[in-house]
C-alpha positions in Angstrom: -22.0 14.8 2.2 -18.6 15.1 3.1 -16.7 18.3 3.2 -13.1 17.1 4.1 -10.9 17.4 1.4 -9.4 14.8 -0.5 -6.7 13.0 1.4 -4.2 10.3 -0.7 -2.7 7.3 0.9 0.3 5.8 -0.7 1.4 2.3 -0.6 5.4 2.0 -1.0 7.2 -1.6 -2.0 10.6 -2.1 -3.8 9.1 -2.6 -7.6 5.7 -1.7 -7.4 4.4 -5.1 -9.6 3.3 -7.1 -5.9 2.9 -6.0 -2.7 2.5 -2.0 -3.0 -0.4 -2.4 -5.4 -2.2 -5.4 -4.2 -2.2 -3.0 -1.1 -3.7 0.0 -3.3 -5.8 -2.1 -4.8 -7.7 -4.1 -1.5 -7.8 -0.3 0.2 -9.5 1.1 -2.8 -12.2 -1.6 -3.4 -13.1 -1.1 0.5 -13.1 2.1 0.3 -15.4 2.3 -2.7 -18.2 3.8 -1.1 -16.4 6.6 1.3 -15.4 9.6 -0.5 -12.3 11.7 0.8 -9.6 9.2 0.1 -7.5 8.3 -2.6 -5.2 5.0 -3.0 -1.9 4.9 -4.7 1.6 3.2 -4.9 5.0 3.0 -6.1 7.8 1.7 -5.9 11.6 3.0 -4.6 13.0 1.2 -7.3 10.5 0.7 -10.1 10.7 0.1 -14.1 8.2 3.3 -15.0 5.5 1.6 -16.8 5.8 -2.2 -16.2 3.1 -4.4 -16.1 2.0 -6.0 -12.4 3.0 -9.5 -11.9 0.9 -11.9 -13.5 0.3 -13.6 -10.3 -0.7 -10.2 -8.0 -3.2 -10.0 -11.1 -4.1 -13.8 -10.4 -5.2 -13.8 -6.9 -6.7 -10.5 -6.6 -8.9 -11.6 -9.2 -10.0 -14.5 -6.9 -10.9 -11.5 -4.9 -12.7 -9.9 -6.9 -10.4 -7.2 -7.9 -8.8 -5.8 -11.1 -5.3 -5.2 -10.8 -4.6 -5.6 -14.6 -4.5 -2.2 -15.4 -1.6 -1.3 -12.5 1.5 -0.1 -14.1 4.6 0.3 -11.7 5.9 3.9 -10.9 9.1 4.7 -9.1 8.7 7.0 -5.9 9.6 10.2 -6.4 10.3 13.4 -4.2 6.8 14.8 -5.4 4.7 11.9 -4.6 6.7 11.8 -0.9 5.3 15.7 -0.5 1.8 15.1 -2.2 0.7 11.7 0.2 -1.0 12.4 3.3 -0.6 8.8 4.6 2.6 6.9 3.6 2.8 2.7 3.6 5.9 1.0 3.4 5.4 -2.8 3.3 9.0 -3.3 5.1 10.8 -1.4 7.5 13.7 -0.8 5.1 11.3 0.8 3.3 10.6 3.4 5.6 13.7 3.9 6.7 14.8 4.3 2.9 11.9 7.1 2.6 13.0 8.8 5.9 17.0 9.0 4.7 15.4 10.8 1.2 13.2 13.3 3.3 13.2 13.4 6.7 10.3 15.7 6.6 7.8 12.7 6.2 8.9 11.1 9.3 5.2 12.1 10.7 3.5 10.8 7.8 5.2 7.5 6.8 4.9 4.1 8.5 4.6 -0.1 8.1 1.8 -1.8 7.0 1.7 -3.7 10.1 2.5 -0.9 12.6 -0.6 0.3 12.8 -1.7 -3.3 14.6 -0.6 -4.5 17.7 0.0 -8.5 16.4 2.9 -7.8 15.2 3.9 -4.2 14.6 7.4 -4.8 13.5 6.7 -7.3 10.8 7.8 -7.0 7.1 5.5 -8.7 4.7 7.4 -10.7 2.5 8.3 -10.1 -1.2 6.8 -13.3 -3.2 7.8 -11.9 -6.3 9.0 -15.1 -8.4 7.3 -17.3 -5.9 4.2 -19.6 -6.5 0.8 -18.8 -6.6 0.2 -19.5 -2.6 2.8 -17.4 -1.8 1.0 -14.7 -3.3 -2.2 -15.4 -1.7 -0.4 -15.5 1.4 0.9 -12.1 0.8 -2.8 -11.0 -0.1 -4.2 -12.5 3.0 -1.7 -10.7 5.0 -1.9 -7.2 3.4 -5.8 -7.3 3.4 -5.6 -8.1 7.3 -3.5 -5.4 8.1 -5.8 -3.1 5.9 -8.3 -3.7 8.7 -6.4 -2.0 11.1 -5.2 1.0 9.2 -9.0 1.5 8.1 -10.0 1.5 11.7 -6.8 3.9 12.5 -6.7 6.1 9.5 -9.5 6.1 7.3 -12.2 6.2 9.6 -11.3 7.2 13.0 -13.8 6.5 15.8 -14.8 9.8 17.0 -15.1 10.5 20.8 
């Protein structure tokens, strides 16, 4: 049983249709079976409500994955304050969080920061790009998961 309280981890991209919640989406279905964690995204400048690209859907399917379901939010001041654990896929990203409130400096950070391949890395936007690009963009994301799950989610204890 675990008493530690709920703890969310947010996923941040520009739209919210691609990267942010292929991100939420590959966290979550690892996560299934550990309780005290909850996955989420948006995007700093979403369209409320619209569908995930058709191709996100596409190859997290090959993964086993529904993503059909997503709808894109825009980030807001409130979902900022309410995440424990904030992921930007770019650095722009953060940096666009940071100028909006500076009080989630200790909170917010890169997808690939928490590695040390390359911790300074952006993953790319394949919006409007083929199919491969979007499994590229899957493989990458679902790599760097392995690090923040190691980092984040279930720290090694001494």
């Amino acid at each position: 049983m675990n008493d530690t309280p709920n703890r969310t981890m947010l996923f941040v991209c520009t739209g919210n249709t691609c990267r942010s919640p292929m991100a939420e989406r590959l966290m979550a279905d690892r996560c299934k079976n550990l309780s005290g964690w909850t996955f989420s995204s948006a995007g700093l400048f979403a369209r409320d409500g619209a569908p995930p690209s058709e191709l996100a859907v596409k190859v997290l399917n090959e993964s086993g994955i529904d993503l059909s379901t997503h709808r894109a939010r825009l980030l807001t001041p409130q979902l900022i304050r309410e995440a424990d654990v904030i992921i930007t896929l770019t650095g722009a990203h953060r940096d666009l969080i940071l100028e909006a409130d500076p009080a989630a400096a200790g909170k917010t950070r890169t997808l690939h920061s928490y590695g040390s391949e390359k911790p300074d890395a952006d993953v790319m936007d394949p919006f409007s790009g083929a199919i491969d690009t979007y499994r590229i963009t899957r493989d990458e994301i679902s790599s760097a998961l392995n690090d923040i799950l190691l980092a984040v989610v279930r720290p090694q204890t001494p």
